[in-house]
Backbone as numpy.savetxt, mean C-alpha at the origin, in Angstrom:
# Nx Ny Nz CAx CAy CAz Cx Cy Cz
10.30 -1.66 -29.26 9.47 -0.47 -29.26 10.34 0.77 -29.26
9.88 1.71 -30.04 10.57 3.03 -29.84 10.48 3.92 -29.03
11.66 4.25 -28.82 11.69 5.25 -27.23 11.19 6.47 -27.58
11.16 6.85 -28.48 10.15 8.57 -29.14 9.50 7.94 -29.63
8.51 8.23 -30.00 7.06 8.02 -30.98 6.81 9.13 -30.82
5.90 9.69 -31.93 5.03 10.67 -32.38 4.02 10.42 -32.97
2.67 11.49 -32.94 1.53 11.52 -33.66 0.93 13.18 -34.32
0.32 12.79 -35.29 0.28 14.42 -35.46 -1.29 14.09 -36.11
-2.27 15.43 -35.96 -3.65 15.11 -36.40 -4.22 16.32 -35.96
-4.66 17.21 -37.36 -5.41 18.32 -37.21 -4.52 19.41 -36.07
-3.76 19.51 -36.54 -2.40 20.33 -36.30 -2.44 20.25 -34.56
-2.07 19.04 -34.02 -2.18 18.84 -32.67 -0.84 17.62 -32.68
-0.01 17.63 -31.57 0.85 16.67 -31.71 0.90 15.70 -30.43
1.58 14.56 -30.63 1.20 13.88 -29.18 2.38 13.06 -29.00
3.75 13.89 -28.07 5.03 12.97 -28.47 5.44 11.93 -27.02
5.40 10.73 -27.28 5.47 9.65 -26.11 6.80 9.48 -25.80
7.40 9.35 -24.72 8.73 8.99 -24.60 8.56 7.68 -23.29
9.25 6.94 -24.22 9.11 5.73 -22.97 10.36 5.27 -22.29
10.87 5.86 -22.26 12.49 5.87 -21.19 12.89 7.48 -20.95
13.48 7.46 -19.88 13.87 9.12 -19.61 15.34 8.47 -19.57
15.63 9.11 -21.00 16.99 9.33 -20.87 17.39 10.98 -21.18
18.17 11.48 -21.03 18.69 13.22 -21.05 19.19 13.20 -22.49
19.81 12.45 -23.13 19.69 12.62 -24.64 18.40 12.80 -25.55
17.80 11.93 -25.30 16.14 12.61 -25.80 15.34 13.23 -25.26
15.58 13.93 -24.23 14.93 14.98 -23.49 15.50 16.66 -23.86
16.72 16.13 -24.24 17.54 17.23 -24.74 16.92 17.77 -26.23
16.80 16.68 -26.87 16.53 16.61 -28.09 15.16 17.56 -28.47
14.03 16.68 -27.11 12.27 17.50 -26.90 13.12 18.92 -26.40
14.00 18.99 -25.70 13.74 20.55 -24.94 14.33 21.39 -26.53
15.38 21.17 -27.26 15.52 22.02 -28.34 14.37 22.56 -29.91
13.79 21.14 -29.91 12.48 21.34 -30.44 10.86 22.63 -29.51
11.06 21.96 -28.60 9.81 22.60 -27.99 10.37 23.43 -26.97
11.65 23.61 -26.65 11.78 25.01 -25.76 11.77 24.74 -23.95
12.02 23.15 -23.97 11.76 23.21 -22.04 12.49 23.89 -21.29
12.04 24.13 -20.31 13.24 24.73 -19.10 14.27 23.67 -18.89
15.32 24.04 -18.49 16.70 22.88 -18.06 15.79 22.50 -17.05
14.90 23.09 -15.48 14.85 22.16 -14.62 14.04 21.19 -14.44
13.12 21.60 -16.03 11.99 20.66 -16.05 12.60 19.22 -17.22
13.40 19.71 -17.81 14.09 18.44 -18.08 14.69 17.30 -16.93
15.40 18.78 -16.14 16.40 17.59 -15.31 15.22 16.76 -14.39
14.11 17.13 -14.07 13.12 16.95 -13.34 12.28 15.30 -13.63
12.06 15.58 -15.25 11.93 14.61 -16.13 12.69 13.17 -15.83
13.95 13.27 -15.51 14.93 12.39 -14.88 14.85 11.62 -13.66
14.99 10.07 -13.56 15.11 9.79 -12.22 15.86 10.45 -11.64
16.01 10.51 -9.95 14.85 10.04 -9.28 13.39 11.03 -9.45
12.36 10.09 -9.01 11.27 10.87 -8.77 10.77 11.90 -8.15
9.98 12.67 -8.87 9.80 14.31 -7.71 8.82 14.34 -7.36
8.17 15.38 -6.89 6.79 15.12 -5.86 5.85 15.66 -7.27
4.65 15.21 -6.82 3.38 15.54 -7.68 3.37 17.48 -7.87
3.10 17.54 -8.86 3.35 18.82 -9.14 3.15 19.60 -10.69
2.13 20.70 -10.17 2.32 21.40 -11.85 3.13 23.03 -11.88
3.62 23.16 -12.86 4.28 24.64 -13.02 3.91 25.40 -14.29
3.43 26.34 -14.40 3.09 27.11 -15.35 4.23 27.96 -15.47
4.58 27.59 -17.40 5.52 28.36 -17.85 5.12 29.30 -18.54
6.07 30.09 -19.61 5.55 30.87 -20.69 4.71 30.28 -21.53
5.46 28.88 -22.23 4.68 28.39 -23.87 4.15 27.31 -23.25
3.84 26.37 -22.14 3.69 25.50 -21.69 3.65 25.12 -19.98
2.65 24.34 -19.65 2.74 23.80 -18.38 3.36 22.43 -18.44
3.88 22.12 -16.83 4.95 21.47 -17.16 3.85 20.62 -15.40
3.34 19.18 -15.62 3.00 18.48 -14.66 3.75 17.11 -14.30
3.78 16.80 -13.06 4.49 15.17 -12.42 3.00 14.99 -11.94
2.73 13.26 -12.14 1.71 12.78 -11.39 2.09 11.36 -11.09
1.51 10.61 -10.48 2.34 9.19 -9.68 1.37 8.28 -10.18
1.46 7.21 -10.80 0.47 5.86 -10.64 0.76 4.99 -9.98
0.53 3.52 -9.04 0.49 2.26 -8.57 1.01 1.60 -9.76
2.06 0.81 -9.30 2.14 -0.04 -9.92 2.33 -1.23 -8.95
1.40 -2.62 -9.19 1.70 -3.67 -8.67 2.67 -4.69 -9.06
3.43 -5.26 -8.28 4.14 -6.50 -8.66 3.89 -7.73 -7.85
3.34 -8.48 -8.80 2.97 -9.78 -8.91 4.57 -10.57 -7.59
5.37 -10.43 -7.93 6.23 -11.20 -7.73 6.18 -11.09 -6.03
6.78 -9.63 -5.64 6.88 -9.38 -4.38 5.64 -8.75 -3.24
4.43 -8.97 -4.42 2.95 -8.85 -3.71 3.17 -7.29 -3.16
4.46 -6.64 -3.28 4.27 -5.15 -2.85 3.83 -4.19 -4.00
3.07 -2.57 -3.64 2.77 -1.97 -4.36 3.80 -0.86 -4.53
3.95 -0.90 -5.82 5.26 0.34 -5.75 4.80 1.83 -6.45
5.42 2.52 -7.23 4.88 3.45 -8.10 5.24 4.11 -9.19
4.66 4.23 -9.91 5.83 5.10 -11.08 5.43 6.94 -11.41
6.43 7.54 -12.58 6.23 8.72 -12.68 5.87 9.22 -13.98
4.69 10.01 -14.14 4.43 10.45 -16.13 4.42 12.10 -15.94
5.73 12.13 -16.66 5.86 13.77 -16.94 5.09 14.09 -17.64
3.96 15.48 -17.34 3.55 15.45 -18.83 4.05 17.35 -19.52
4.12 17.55 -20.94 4.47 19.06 -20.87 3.25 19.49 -22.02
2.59 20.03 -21.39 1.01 20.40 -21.99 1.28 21.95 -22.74
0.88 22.19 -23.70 0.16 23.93 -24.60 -0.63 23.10 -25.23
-1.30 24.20 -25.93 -2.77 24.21 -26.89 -2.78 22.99 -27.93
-1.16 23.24 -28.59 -1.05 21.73 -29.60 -0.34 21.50 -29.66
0.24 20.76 -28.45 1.08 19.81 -27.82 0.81 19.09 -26.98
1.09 17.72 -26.36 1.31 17.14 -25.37 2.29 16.11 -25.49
3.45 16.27 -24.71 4.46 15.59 -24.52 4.83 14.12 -23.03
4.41 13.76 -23.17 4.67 12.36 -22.21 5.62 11.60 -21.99
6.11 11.81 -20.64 7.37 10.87 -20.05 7.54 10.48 -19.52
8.04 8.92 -19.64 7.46 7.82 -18.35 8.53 6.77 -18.40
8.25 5.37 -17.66 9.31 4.53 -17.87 8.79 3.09 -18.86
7.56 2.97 -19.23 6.88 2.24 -19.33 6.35 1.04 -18.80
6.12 1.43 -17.79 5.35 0.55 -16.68 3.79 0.55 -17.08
3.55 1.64 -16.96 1.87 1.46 -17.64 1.44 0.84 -19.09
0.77 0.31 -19.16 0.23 -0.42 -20.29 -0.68 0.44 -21.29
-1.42 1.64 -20.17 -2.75 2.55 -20.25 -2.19 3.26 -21.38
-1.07 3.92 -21.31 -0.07 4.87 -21.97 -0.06 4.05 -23.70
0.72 2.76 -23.54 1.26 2.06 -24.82 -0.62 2.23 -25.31
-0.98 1.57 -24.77 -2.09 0.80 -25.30 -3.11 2.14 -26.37
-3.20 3.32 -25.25 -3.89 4.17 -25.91 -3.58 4.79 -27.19
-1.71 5.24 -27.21 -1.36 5.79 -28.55 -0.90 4.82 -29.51
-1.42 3.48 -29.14 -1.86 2.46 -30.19 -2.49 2.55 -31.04
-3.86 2.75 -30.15 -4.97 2.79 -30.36 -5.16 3.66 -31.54
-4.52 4.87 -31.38 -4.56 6.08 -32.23 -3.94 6.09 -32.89
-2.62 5.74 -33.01 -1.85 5.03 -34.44 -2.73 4.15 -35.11
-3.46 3.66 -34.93 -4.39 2.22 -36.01 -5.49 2.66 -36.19
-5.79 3.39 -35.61 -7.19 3.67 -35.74 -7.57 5.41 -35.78
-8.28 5.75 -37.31 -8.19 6.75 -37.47 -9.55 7.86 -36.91
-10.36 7.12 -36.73 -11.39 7.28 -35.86 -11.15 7.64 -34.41
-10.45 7.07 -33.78 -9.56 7.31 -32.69 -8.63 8.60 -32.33
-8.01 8.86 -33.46 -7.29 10.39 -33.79 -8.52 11.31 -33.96
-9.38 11.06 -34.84 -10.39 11.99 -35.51 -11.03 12.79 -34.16
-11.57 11.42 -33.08 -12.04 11.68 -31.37 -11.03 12.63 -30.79
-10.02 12.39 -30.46 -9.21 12.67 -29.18 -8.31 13.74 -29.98
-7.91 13.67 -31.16 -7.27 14.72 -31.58 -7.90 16.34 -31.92
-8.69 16.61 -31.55 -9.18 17.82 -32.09 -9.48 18.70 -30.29
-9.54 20.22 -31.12 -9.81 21.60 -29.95 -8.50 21.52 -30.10
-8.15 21.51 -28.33 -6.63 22.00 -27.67 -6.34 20.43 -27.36
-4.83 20.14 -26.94 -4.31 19.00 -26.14 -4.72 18.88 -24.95
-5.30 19.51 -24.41 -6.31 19.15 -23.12 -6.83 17.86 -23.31
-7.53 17.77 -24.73 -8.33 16.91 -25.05 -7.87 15.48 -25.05
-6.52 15.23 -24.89 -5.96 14.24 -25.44 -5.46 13.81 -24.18
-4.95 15.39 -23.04 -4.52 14.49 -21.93 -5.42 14.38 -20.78
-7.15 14.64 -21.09 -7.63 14.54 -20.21 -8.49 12.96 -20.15
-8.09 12.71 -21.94 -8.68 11.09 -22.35 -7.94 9.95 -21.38
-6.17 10.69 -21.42 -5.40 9.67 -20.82 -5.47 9.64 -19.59
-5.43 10.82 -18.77 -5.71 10.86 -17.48 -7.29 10.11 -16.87
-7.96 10.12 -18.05 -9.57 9.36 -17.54 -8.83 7.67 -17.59
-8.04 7.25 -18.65 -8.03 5.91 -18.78 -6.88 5.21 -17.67
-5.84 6.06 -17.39 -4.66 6.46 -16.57 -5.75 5.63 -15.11
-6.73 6.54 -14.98 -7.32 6.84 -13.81 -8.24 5.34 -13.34
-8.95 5.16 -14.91 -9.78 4.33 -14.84 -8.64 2.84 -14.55
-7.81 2.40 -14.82 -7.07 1.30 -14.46 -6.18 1.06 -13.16
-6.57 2.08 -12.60 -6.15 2.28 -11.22 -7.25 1.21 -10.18
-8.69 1.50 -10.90 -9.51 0.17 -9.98 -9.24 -1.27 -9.88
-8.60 -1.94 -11.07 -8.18 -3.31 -10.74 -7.15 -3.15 -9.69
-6.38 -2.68 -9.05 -5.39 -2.62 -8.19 -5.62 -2.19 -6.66
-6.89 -1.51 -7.04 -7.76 -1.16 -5.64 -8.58 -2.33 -5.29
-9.24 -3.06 -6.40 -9.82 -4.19 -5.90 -8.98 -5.28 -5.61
-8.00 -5.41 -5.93 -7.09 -6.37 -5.16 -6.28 -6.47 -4.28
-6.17 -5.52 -4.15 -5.87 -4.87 -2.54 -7.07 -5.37 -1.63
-8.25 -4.96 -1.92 -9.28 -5.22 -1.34 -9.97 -6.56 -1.20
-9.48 -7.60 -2.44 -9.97 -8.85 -1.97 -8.50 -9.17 -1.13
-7.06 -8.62 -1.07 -6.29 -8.92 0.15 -6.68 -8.58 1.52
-7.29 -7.82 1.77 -7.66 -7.16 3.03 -8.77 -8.57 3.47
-10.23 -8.71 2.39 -10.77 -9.34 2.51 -10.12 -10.87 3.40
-9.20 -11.15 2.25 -9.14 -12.64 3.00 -7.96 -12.90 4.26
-7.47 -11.48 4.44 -6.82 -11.52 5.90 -7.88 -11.22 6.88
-8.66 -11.04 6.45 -9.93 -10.81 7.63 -10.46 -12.04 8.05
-11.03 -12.66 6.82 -11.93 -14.47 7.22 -10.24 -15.31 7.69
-9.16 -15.22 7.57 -8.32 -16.25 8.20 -7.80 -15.96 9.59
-8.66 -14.51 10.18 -8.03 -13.92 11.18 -8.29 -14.77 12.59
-9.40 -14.76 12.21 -10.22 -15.91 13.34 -10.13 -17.20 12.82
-9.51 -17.88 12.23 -9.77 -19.23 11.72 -8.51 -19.45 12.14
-7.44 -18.71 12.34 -6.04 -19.85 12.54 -5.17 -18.84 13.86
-4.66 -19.54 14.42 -3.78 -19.09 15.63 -2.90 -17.67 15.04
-2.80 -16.53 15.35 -2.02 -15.69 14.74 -0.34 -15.74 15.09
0.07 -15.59 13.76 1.22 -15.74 14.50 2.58 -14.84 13.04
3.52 -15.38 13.18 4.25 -14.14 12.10 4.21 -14.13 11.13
3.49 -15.13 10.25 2.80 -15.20 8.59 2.02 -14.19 8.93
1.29 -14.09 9.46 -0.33 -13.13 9.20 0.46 -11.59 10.13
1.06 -11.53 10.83 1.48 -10.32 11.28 2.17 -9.85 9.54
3.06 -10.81 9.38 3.93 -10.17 7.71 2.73 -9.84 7.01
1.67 -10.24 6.55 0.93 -10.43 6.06 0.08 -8.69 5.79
0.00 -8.72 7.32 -1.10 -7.35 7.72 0.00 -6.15 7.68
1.63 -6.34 7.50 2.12 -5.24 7.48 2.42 -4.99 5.84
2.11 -5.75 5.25 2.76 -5.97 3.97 1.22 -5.28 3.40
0.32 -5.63 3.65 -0.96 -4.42 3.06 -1.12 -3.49 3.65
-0.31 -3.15 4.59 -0.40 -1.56 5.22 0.58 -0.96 4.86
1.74 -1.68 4.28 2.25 -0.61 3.28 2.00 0.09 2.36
1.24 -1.11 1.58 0.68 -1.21 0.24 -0.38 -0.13 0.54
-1.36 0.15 1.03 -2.43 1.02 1.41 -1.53 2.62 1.57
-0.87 2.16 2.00 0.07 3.55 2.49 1.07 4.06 0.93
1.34 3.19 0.42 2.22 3.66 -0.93 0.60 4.20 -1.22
-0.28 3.53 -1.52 -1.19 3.67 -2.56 -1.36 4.94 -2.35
-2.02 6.00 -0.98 -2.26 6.76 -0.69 -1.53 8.01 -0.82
-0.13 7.72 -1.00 0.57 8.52 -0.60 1.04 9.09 -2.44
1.30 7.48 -3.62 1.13 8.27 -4.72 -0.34 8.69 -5.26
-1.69 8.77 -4.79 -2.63 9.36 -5.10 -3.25 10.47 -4.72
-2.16 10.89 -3.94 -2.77 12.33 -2.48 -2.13 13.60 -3.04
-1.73 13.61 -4.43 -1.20 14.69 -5.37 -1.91 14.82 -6.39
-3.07 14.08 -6.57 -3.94 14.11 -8.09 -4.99 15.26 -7.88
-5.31 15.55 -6.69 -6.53 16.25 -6.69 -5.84 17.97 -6.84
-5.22 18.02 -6.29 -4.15 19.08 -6.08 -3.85 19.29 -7.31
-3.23 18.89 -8.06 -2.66 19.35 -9.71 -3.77 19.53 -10.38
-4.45 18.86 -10.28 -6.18 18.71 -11.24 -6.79 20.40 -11.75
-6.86 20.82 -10.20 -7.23 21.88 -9.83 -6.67 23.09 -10.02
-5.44 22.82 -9.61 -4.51 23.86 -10.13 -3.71 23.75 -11.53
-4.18 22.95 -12.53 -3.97 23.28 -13.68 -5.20 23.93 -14.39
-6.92 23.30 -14.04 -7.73 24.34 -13.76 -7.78 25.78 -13.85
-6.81 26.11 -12.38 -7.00 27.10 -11.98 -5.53 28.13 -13.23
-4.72 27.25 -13.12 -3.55 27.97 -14.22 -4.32 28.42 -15.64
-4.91 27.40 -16.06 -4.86 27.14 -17.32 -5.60 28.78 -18.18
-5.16 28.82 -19.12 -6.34 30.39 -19.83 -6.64 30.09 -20.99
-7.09 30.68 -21.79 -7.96 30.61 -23.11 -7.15 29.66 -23.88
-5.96 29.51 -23.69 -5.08 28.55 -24.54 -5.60 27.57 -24.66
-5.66 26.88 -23.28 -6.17 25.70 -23.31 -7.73 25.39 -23.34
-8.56 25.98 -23.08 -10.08 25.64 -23.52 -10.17 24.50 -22.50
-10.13 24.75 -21.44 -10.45 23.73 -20.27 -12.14 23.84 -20.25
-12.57 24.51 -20.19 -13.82 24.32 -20.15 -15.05 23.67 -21.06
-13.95 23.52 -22.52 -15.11 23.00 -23.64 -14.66 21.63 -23.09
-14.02 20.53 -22.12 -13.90 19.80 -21.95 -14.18 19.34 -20.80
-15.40 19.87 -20.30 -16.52 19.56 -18.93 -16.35 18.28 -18.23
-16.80 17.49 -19.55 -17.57 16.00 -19.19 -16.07 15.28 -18.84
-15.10 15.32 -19.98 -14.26 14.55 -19.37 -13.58 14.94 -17.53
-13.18 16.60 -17.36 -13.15 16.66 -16.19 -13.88 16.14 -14.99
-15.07 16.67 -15.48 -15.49 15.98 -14.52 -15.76 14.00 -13.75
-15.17 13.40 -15.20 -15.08 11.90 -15.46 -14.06 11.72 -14.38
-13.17 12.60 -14.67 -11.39 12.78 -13.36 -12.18 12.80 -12.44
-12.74 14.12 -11.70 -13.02 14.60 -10.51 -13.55 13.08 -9.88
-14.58 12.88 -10.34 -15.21 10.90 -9.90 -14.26 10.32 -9.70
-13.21 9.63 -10.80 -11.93 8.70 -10.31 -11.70 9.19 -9.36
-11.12 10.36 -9.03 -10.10 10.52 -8.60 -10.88 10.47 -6.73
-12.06 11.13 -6.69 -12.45 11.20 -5.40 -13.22 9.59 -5.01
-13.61 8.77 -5.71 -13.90 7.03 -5.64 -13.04 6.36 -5.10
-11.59 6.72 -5.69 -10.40 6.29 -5.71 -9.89 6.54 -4.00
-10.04 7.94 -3.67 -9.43 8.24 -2.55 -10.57 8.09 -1.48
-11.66 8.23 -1.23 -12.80 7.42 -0.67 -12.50 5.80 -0.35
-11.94 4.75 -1.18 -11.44 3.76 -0.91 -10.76 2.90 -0.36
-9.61 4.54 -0.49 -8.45 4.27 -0.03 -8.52 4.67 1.08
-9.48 5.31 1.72 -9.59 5.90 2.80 -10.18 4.65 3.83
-10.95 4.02 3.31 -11.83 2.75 3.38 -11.07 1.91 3.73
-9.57 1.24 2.81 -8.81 0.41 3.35 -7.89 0.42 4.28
-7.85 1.91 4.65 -6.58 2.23 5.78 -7.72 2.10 7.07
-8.38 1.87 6.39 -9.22 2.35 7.95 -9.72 0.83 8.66
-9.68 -0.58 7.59 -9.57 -1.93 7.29 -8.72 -2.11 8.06
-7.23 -1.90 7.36 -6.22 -2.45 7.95 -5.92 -2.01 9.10
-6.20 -0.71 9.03 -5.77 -0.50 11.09 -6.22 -1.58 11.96
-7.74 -1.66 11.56 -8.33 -2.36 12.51 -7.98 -3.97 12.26
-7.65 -4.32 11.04 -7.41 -5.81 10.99 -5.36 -5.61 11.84
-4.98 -4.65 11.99 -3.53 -4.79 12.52 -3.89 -4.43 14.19
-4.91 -3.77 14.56 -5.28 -4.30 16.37 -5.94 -5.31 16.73
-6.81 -6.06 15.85 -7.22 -7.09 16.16 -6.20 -8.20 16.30
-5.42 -8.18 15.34 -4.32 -9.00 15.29 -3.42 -8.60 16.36
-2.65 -7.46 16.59 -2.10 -7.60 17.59 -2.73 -7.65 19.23
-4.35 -7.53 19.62 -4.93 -7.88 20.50 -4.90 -9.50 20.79
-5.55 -10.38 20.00 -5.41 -11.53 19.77 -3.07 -11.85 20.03
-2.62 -11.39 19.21 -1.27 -12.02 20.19 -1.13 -11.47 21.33
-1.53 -10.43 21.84 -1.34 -10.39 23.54 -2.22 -11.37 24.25
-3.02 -11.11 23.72 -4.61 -12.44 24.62 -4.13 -13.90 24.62
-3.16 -14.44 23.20 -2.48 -15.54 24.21 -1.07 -15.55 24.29
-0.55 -14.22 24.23 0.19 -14.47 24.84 0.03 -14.30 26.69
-1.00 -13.75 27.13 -1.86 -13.51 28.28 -2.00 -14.98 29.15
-2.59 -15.25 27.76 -2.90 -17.14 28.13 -1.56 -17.71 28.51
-0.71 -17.46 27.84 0.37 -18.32 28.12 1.24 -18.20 29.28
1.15 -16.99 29.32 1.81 -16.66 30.72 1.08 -16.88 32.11
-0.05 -16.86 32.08 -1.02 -17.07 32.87 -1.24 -18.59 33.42
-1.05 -19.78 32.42 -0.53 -20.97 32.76 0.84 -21.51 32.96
1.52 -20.28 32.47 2.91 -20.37 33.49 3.23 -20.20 34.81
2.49 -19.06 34.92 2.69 -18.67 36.45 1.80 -19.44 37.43
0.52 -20.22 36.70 0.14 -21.13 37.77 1.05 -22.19 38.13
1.95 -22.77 36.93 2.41 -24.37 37.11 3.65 -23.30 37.92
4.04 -22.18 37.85 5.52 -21.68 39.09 4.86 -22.10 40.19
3.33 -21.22 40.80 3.10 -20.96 41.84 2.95 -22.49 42.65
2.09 -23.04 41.66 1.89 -24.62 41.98 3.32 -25.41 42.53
4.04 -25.21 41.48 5.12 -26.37 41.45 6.45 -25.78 43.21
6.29 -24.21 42.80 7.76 -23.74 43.78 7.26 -24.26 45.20
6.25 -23.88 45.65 5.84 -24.26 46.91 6.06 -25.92 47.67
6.00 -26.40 46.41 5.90 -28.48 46.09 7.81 -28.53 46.38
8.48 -27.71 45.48 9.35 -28.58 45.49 10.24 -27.71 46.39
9.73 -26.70 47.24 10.42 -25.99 48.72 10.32 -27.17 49.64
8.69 -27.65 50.04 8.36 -28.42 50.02 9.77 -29.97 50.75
9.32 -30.90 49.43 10.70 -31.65 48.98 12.01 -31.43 49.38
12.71 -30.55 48.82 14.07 -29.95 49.41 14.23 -29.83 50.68
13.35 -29.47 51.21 13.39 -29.20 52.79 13.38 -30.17 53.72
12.28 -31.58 53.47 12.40 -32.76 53.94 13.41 -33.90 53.42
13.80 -33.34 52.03 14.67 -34.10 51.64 16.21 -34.27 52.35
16.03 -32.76 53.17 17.53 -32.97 53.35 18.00 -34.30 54.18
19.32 -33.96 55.27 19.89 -35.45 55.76 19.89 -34.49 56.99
19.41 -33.42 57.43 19.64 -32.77 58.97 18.84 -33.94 59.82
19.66 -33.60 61.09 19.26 -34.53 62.51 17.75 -34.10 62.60
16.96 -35.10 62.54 15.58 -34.51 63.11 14.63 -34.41 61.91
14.56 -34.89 60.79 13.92 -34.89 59.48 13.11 -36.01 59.97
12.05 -35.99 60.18 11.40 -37.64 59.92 11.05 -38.29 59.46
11.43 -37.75 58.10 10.92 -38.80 56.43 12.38 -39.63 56.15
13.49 -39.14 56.83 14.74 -40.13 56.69 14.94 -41.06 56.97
14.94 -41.38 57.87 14.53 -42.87 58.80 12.67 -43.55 58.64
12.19 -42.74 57.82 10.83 -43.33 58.23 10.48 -44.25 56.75
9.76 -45.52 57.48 9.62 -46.35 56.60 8.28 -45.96 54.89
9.23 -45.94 54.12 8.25 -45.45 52.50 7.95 -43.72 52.70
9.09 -43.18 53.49 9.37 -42.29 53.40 8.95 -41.31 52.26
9.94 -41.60 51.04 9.41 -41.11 49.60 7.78 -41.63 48.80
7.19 -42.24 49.88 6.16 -42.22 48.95 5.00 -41.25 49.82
5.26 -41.13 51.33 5.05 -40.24 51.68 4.93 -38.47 51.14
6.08 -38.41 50.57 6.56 -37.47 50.27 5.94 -36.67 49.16
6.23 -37.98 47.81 5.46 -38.03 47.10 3.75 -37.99 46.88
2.87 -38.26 48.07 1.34 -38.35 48.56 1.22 -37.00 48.79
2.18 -36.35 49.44 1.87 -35.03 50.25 1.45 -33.98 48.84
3.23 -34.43 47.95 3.26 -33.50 46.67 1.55 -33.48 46.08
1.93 -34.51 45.41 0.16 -35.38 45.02 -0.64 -34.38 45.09
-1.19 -34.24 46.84 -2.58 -33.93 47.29 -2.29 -32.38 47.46
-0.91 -31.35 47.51 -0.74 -30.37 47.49 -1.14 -29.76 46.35
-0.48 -30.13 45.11 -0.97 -29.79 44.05 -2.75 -29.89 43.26
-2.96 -30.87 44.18 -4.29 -31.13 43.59 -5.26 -30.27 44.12
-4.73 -29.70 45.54 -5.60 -28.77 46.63 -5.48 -27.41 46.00
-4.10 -26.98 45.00 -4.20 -25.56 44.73 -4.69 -25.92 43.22
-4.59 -26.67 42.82 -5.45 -27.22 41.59 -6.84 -26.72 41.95
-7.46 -26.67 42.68 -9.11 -26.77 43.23 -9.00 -25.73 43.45
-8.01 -24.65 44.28 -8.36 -23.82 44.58 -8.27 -22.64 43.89
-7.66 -22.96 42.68 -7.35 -21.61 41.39 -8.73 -22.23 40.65
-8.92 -23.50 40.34 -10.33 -23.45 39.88 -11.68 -22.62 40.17
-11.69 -22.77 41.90 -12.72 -22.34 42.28 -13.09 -20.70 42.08
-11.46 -19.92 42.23 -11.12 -18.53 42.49 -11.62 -18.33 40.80
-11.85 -19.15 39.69 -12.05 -19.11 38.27 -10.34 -18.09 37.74
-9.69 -19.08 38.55 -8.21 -18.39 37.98 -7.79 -19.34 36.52
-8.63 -20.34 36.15 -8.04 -21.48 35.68 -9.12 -21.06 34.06
């Protein structure tokens, strides 16, 4: 696949870059005029969500989810975009599929250009940002059937450090998620609020408002699953204090039980003048009867106290 692509349609252009390297960024900034810091910006590492209004162009960062299958964690990626009237420039690493798939779409299909290419480039990046947006729900729902089935195994099996890994490993995930989607509403608005007659934000209502939905569904959800996992991460850690509660709790009976028994023992066991289990005939089974019926008496009597 090619690392530039271009499209052009009804004097509107739409240039994709699917690797950020500084040689072809160099290349877009001498053609179209970028600032050096919005190039260097363009560049790993990643910068925070963000739009800047220039002279010939606005210049936006926005974050998507990306899941990996492998390590079940959610990570994220970055799409530069550099927006005027008839332009839109896109820069990413190609992690998204949403991206390839759409200026596919519009390479093959001329019907497709005929739609999305016309007015201003608004038009084109508010299609991607709807589809951008819209593929963000398979990743929320699977998050959510994870939450789901740490919930039904919570009570079904002894907790222990699978399911602790388990409940911290989707509270990350909830927490990346949140944290690259808590910059969308913010830029939205304030490109909105930037934008002027250039761009004709307003002949493009319906799709905005298509965003405004994602984007507040999206964070409603997410709000939904942090609020899941808290509670599936105190239940869980309530449940390991409760036995670990238990456990200690039948420890300290078999101490209290046993130290007294075998003070007890030691004490008659010894060989001092004057012991009368030394010389006395079945001595040790004596000894042993006493243990016996000692234990069995504080046996009864932590029962009764409902210590048991």
């Amino acid at each position: 696949m090619k690392i530039i692509r271009e499209l052009q349609q009804n004097g509107l252009v739409w240039v994709d870059v699917g690797k950020q390297t500084k040689k072809d960024l160099l290349l877009l900034q001498k053609r179209f005029g970028f600032c050096d810091s919005d190039v260097e910006e363009s560049l790993p590492p990643f910068q925070r969500a963000k739009i800047v209004q220039r002279p010939d162009y606005y210049f936006m960062v926005l974050h998507f989810p990306v899941f990996d299958r492998e390590t079940r964690r959610l990570g994220f990626t970055e799409i530069d975009f550099f927006l005027s009237s008839n332009y839109l420039v896109t820069v990413h690493d190609s992690k998204l599929l949403t991206i390839t798939n759409f200026f596919e779409e519009c390479k093959k299909k001329s019907s497709s250009r005929q739609n999305y290419f016309k007015g201003t480039a608004v038009h084109l990046l508010f299609e991607l940002l709807n589809r951008l947006l819209d593929a963000v729900f398979p990743i929320l729902l699977h998050v959510n059937d994870d939450i789901n089935l740490v919930d039904r195994k919570l009570f079904t099996r002894v907790p222990g450090r699978e399911m602790a890994e388990e409940i911290l490993r989707l509270k990350t995930n909830v927490v990346t998620f949140r944290r690259t989607m808590q910059g969308h509403r913010t830029v939205l608005e304030r490109l909105i609020m930037y934008s002027g007659r250039d761009l004709d934000v307003g002949s493009y209502q319906n799709l905005l408002n298509s965003i405004r939905e994602f984007t507040n569904e999206i964070w409603h959800m997410l709000e939904s699953q942090k609020e899941s996992i808290n509670a599936l991460h105190e239940t869980n850690e309530s449940l390991v204090n409760l036995r670990t509660n238990e456990v200690m709790k039948i420890l300290t009976i078999i101490s209290v039980i046993t130290f007294p028994l075998t003070l007890f023992v030691a004490l008659f066991d010894s060989r001092a003048l004057g012991n009368p289990f030394v010389n006395l005939a079945g001595g040790f089974w004596w000894l042993a009867s006493f243990v016996l019926w000692g234990a069995l008496l504080m046996y009864a009597i932590f029962k009764k106290q409902k210590w048991l």
